[in-house]
C-alpha positions as CSV (number, residue, x, y, z in Angstrom):
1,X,159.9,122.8,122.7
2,X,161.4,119.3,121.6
3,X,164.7,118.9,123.0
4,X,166.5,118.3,119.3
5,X,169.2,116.6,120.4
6,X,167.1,113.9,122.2
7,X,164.8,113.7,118.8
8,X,167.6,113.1,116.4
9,X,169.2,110.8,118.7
10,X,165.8,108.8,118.5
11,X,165.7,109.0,115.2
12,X,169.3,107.8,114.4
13,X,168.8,104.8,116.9
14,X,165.3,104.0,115.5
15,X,165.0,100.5,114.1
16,X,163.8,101.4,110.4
17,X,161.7,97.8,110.3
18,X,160.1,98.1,113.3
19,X,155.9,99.8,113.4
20,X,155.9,103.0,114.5
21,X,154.8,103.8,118.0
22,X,152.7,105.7,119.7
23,X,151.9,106.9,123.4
24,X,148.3,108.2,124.2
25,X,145.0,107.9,126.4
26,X,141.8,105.8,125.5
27,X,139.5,109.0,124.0
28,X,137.0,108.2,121.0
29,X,136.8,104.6,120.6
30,X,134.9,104.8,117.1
31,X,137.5,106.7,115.7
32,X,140.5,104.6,117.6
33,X,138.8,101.5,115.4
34,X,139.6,103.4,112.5
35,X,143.2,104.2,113.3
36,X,143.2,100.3,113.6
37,X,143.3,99.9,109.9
38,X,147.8,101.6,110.3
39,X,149.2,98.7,109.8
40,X,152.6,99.8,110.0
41,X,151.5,101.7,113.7
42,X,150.8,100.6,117.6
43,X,148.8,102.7,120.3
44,X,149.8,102.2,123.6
45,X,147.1,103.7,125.6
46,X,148.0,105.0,129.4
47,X,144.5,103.9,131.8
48,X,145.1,106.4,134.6
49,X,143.1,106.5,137.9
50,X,140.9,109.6,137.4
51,X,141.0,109.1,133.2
52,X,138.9,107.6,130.8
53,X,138.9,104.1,130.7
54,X,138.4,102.4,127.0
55,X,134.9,101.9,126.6
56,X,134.2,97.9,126.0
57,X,131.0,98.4,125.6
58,X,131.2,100.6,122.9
59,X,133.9,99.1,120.4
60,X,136.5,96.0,120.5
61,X,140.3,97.0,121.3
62,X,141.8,97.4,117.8
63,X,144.8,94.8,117.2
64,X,147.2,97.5,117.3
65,X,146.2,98.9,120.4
66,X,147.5,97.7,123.7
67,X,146.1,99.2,126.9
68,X,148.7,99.6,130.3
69,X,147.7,100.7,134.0
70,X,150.8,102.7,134.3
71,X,152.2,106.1,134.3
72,X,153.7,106.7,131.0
73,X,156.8,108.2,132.8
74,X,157.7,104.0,133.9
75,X,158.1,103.3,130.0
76,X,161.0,105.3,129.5
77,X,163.9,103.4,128.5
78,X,161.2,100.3,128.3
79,X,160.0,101.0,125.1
80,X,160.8,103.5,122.6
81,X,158.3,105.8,120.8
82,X,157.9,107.9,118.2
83,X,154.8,109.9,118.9
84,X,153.0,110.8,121.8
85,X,149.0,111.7,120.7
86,X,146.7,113.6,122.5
87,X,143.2,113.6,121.6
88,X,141.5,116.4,123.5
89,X,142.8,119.7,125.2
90,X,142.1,120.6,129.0
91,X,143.5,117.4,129.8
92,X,146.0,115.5,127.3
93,X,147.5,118.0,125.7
94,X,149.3,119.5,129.4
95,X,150.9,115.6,129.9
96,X,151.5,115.6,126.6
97,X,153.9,118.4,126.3
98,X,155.4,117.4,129.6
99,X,156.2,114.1,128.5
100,X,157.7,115.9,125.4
101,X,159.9,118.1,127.5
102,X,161.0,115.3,129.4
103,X,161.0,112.8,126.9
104,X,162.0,114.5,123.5
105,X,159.3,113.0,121.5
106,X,157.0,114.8,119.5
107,X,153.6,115.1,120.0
108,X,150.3,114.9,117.8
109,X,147.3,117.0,119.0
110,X,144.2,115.5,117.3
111,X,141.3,117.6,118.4
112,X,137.5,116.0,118.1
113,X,135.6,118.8,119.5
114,X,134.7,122.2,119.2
115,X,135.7,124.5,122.4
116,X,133.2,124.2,125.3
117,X,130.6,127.0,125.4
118,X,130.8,129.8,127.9
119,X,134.6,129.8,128.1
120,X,135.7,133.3,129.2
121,X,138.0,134.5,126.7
122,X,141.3,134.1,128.4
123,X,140.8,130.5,128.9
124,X,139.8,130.1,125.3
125,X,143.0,132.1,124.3
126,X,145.2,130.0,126.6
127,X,143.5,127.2,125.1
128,X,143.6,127.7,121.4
129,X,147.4,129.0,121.4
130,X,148.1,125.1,123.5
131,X,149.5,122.5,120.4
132,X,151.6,120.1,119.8
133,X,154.1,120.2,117.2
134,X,151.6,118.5,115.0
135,X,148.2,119.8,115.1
136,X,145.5,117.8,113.3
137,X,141.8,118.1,113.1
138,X,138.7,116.3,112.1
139,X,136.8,119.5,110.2
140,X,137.5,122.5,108.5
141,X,135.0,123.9,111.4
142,X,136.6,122.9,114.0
143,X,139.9,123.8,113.2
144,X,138.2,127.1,112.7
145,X,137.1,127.3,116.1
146,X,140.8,126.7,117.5
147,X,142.0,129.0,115.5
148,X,144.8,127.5,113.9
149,X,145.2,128.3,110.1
150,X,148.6,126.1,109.7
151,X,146.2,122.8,111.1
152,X,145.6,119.9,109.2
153,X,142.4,118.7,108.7
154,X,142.4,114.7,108.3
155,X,138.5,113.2,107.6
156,X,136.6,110.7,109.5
157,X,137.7,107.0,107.2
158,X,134.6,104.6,107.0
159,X,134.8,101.3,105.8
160,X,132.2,100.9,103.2
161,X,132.9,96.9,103.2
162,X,131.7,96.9,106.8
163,X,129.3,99.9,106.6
164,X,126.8,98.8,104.4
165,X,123.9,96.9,103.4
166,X,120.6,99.1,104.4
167,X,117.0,97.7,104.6
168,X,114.9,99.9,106.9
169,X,112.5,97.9,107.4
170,X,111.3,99.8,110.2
171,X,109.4,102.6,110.6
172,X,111.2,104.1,113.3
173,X,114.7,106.5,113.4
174,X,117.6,105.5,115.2
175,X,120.2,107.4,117.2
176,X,123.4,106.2,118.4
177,X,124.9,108.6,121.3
178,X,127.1,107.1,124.4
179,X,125.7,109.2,127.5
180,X,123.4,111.3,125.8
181,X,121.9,113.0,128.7
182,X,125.2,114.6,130.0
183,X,126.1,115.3,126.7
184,X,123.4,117.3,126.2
185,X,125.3,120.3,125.4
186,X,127.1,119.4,122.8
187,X,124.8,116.2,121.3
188,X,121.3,117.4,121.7
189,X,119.4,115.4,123.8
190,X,116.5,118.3,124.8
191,X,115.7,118.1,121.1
192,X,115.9,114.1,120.5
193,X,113.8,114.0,123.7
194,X,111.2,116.1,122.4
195,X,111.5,114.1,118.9
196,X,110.7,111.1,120.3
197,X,107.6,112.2,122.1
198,X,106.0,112.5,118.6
199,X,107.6,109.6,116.6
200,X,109.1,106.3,117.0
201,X,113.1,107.1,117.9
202,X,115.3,104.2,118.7
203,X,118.4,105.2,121.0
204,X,121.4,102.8,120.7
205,X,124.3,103.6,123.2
206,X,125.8,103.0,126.5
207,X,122.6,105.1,128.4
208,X,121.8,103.4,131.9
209,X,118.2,102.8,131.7
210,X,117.6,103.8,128.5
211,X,119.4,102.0,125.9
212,X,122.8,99.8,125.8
213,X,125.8,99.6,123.2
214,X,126.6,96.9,120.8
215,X,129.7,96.6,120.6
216,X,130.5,94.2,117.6
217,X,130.5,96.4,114.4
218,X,129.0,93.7,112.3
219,X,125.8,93.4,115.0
220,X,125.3,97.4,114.9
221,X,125.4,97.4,111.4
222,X,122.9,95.4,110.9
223,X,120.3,96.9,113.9
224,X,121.0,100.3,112.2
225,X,120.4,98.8,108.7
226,X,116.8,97.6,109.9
227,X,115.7,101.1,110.8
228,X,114.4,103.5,108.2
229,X,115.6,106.7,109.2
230,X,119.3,107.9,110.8
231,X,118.7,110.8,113.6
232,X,120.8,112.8,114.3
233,X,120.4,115.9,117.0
234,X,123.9,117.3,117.7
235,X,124.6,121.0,118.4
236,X,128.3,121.6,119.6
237,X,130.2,118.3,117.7
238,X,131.9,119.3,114.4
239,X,130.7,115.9,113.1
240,X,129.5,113.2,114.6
241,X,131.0,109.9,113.2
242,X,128.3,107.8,114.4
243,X,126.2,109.9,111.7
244,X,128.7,109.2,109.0
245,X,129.0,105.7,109.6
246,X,125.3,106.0,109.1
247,X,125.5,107.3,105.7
248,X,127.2,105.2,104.4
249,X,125.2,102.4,105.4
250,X,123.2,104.0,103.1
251,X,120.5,105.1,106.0
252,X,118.8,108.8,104.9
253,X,120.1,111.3,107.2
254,X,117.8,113.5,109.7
255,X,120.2,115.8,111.3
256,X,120.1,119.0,112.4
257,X,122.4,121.8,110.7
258,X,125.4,122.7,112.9
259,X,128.9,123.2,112.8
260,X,130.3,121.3,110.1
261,X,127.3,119.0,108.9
262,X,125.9,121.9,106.3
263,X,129.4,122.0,104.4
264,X,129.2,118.0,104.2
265,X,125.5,117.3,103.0
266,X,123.5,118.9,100.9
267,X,119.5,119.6,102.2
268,X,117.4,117.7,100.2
269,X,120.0,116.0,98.0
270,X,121.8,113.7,100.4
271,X,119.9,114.0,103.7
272,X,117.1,116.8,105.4
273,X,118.4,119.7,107.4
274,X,116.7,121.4,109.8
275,X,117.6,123.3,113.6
276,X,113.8,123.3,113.5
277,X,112.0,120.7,115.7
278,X,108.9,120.2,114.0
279,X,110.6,120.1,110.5
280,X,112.8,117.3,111.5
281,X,109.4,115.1,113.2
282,X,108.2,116.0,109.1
283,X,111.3,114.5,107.7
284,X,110.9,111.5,109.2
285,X,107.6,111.1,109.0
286,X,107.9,111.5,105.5
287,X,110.8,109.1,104.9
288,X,108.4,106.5,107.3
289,X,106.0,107.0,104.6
290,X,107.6,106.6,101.6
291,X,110.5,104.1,101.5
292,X,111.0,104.8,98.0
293,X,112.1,108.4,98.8
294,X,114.2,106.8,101.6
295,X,116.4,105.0,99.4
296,X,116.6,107.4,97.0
297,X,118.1,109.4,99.9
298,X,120.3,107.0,101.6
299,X,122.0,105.7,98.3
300,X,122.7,109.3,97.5
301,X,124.2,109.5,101.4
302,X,126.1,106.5,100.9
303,X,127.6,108.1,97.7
304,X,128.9,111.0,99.2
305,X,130.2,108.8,101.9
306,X,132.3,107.2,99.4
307,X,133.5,110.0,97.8
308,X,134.6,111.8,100.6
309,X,135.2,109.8,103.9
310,X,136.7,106.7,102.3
311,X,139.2,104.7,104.5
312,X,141.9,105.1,101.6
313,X,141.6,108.7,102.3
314,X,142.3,108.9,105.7
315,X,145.0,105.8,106.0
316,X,147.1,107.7,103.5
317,X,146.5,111.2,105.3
318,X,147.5,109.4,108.1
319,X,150.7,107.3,106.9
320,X,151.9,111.3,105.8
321,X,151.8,112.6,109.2
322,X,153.7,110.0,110.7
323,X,156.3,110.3,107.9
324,X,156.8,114.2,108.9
325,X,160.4,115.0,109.8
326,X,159.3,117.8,112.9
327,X,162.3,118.8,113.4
């Protein structure tokens, strides 16, 4: 529980002109880009020894965030915040609510994922009934799956200024997955293995070995712009954003048909769905085939990119939150 007295203490001392801040870890640097675009905010992102690091490979820091090698307990009476956001569960959320308790300021649970599979169901129970005071999350599926009917849901926001401009010139599909191999569970890399066995697959992403990140949005735009197809083989990720950002390139959309990707495209309309190997080596081939058909497709992706993930969507869902009086 917030300590009230603490809160509304904060709150009377606040400086009214002043961003608003917020204490968190470094999680999903894709989506931390587009919570670059709060102007009136500033993330102050804890690197701990044994947590994850931001990712430099994968995306610039965002202007507003500014990264410390401390434990957030040495800010207090440093620097005062408004918000402390945690962006996953198992281990976030526990420092999270602790620094509440100790600290008196609210906390933000945004939630990415879906719960791990194979959980026994006391540990999912303990899990799901664990939020903040705030409790936001990125599909209607995945709130679902937490099981949390008073949870907002807040959309990926895309930049269709900076996500644009498809040519697919190649005849090849791309894939753009960080550690794809030991996220096999939850982005399906036993299926984009077996894909690319067949056809030409492309893998962007920090994979030693296989495949490195670029981590200037401008340059990965344009290598995903080249390639005909967007591939996408998840199985256990409410949506991935990479696929998204995809779309509204304009790139036609391969993907396979879990979680929440059925309730966002429509088969055959805006991109081919499948769970069935062999029909999604077809889809491509046929899109490899016939560039027509693949713009056709990706325009009609792009559209519904527009319509529904726009960065004016999620800046304003955003700017409510933080305007919330929690107490």
């Amino acid at each position: 529980m917030i300590n009230k007295q603490k809160t509304i203490l904060h709150s009377v001392n606040k400086d009214q002109n002043r961003k608003i801040r917020i204490l968190t870890w470094p999680t999903h640097e894709g989506y931390s880009t587009s919570l670059g675009y709060l102007t009136n905010v500033e993330f102050h992102l804890i690197h701990q020894p044994n947590g994850k690091r931001w990712d430099f490979h994968t995306r610039k820091l965002p202007d507003n965030h500014y990264l410390y090698f401390i434990d957030p307990k040495e800010f207090r009476g440093e620097c005062e915040f408004d918000f402390i956001l945690a962006q996953e569960k198992t281990y976030q959320l526990p420092q999270a609510l602790n620094l509440r308790d100790q600290l008196g300021i609210p906390v933000i649970s945004l939630n990415h994922t879906e719960p791990y599979p194979n959980l026994s169901v006391k540990r999912l129970k303990k899990l799901q009934d664990m939020r903040g005071d705030i409790n936001i999350y990125i599909t209607e599926h995945n709130k679902k799956t937490w099981n949390d009917p008073d949870g907002i849901v807040i959309n990926h926001g895309i930049d269709p200024n900076i996500f644009c401009g498809y040519i697919g010139d190649n005849q090849d599909s791309v894939t753009m997955v960080n550690h794809f191999k030991n996220r096999n569970v939850f982005c399906g890399w036993d299926i984009w293995d077996t894909i690319r066995k067949e056809i030409n697959c492309t893998l962007i992403g920090e994979n030693p070995g296989m495949s490195e990140s670029i981590n200037d949005v401008t340059q990965l735009v344009n290598r995903l712009a080249q390639s005909r197809v967007y591939l996408n083989t998840s199985t256990l990720s409410p949506c991935p954003l990479s696929l998204l950002e995809a779309a509204m390139i304009g790139m036609p959309i391969v993907s396979t048909a879990y979680q929440e990707i059925p309730n966002i495209f429509e088969h055959g309309v805006n991109a081919f769905l499948s769970n069935d190997t062999n029909e999604l080596i077809k889809y491509c081939l046929d899109l490899f085939s016939d560039k027509n058909l693949a713009i056709t497709m990706g325009n009609n992706a792009r559209n519904l990119m527009i319509e529904k993930f726009s960065i004016e969507k999620f800046i304003s869902n955003w700017n409510n939150i933080l305007k919330k009086d929690i107490i």
